[in-house]
Every structure is written in C-alpha cells, then in structure tokens.
KOLLO-222348 format. One line per 5 residues: their letters; for each residue x, y, z of N, C-alpha, C. Coordinates in Angstrom, 3 decimals. Atoms other than C-alpha are relative to their C-alpha. Layout:
A) X/Y/Z/X/Y/Z/X/Y/Z ~ ...
END
This chain:
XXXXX) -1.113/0.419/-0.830/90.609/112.545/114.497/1.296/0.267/-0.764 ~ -0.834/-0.382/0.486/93.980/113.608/114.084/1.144/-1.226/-0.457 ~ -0.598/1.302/0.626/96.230/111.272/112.109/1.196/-0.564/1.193 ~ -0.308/0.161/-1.107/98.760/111.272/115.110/-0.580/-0.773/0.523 ~ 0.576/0.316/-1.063/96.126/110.575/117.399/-0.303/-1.397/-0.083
XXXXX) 0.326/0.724/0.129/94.930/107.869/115.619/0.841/-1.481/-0.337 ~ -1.044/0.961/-0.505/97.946/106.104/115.619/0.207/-0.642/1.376 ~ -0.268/0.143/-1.713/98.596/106.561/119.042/-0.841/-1.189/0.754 ~ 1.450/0.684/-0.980/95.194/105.059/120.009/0.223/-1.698/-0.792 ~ -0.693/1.621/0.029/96.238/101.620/118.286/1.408/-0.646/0.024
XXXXX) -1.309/0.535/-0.275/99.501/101.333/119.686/1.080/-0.033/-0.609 ~ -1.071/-0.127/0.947/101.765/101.949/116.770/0.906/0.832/-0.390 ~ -1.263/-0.969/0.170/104.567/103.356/116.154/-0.365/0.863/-2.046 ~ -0.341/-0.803/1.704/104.702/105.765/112.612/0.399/-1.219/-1.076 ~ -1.067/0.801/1.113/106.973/103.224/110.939/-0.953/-1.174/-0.189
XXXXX) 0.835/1.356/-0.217/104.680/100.397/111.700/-1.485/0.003/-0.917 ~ 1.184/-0.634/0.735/101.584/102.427/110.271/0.468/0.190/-1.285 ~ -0.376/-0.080/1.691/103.611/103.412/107.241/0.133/-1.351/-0.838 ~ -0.683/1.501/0.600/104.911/99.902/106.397/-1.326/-0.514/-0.355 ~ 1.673/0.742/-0.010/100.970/98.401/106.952/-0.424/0.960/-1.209
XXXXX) 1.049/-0.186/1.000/99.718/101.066/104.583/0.604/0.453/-1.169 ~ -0.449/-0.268/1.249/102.239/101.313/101.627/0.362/1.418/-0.185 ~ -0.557/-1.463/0.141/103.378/105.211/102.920/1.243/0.506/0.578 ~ -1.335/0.189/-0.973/106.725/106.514/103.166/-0.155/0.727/1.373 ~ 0.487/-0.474/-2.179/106.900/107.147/107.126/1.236/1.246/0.022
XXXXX) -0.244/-1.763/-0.226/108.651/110.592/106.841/-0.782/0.501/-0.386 ~ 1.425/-0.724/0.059/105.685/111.902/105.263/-0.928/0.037/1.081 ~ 0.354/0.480/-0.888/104.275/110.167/107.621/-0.072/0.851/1.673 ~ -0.569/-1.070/-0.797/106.150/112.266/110.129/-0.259/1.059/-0.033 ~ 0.009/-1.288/-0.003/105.657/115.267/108.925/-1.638/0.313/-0.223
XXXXX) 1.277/-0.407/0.062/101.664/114.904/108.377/-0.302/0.105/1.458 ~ 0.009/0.193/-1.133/101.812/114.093/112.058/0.416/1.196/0.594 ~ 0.006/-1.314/-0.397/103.411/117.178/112.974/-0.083/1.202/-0.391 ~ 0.961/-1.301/1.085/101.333/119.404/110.398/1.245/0.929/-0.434 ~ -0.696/-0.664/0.957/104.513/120.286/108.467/-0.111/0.029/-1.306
XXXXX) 0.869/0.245/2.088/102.949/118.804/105.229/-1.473/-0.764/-0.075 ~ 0.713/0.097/0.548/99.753/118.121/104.067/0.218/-1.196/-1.417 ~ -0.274/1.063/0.475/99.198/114.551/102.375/-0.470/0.247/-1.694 ~ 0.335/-0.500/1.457/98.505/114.878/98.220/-1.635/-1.314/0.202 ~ 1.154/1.198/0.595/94.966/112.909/97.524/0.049/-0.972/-0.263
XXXXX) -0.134/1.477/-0.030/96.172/109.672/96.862/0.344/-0.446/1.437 ~ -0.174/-0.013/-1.248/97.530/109.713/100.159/-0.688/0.162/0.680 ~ 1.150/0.073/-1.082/94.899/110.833/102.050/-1.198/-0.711/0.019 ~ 0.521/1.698/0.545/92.635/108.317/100.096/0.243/-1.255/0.683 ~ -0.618/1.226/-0.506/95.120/105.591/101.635/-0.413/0.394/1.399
XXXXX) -0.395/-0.481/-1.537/95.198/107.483/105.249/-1.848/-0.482/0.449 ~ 1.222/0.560/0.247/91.326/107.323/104.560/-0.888/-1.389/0.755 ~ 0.342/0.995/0.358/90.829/104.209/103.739/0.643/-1.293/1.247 ~ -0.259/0.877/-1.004/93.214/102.617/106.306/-0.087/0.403/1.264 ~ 0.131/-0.509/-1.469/92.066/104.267/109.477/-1.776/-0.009/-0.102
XXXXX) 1.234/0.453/0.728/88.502/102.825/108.451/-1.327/1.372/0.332 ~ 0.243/-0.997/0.210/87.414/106.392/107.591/0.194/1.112/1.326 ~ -0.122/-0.725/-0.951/88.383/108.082/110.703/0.928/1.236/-0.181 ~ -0.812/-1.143/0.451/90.978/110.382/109.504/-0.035/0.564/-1.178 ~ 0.258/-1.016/1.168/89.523/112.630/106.974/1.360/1.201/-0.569
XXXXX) -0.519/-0.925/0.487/91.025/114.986/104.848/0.528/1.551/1.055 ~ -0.364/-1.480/-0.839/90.306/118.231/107.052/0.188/-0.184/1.517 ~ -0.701/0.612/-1.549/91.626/116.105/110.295/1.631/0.547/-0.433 ~ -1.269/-0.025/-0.097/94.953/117.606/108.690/-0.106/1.260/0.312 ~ -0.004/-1.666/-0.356/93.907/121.271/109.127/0.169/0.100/1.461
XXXXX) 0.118/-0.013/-1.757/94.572/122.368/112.814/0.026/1.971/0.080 ~ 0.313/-0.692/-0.356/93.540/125.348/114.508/1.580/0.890/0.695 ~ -1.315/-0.181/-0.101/96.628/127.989/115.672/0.162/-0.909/1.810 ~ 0.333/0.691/-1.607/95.572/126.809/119.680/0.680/-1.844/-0.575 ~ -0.488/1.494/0.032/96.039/122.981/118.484/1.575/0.020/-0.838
XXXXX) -0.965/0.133/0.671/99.363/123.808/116.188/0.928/0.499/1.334 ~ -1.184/-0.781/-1.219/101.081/125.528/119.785/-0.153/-1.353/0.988 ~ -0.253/1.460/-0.793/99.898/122.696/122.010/0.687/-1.179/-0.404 ~ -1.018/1.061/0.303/101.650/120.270/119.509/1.076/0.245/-0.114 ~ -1.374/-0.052/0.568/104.539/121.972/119.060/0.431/0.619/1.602
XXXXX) -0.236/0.246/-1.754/104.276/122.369/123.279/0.951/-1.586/0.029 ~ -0.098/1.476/-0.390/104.104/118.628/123.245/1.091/-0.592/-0.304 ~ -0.941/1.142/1.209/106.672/117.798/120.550/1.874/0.602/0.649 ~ -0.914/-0.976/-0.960/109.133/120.353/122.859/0.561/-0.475/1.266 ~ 0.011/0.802/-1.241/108.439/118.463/126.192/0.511/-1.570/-0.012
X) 0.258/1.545/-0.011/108.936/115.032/124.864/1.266/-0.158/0.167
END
C-alpha cells in the first residue's frame, strides 16, 4: 500500500501522520508524491507505524501509477 493511500484510508491529514510518528511532514509530502524516497530509518518508522503495511518497495511506482498521480495531484 502506498504511503498516501494509507493515510488517506485513516482519515488523516500528512501533518497529523507526521506529528504521530516523529517525521518531518514535508518529507512526508514529498514521499507521498514520489519526489523522494524515505532513507531507512524512515522507512523503519513509516514501517513500523502503519503496522507493517507500507513497505519499503510501496515507494517504488510504476510509470502508469507516477502519471495517474501526477493526473490526480493536477485535478485537485
């Protein structure tokens, strides 16, 4: 699941998720819209507080899923 997504699906805003798990929420931002890639301690935390649902290679995206988000992020 995509770290986005998995926000989304418990109601929270970015800032709200960052604050709860000790990450700054522009990273935050930008893992969300696959401009950066989290360092290993970070994705450890992302890990660990999305009770293993957002793996490591949930940050890789396919070019099809990088155009539909950057559809989405266009439309909003």
């Amino acid at each position: 699941m995509k770290l986005r997504e998995f926000i989304k699906s418990k109601g929270m805003s970015i800032r709200s998720f960052s604050r709860l798990n000790d990450l700054n929420h522009r990273n935050v931002e930008m893992w969300c819209r696959g401009e950066r890639m989290p360092n290993v301690d970070d994705a450890k935390k992302i890990f660990e507080a999305t009770g293993h649902e957002v793996t490591g290679h949930d940050f890789y995206e396919t070019k099809i899923e990088r155009q539909n988000l950057l559809k989405e992020l266009t439309e909003a």
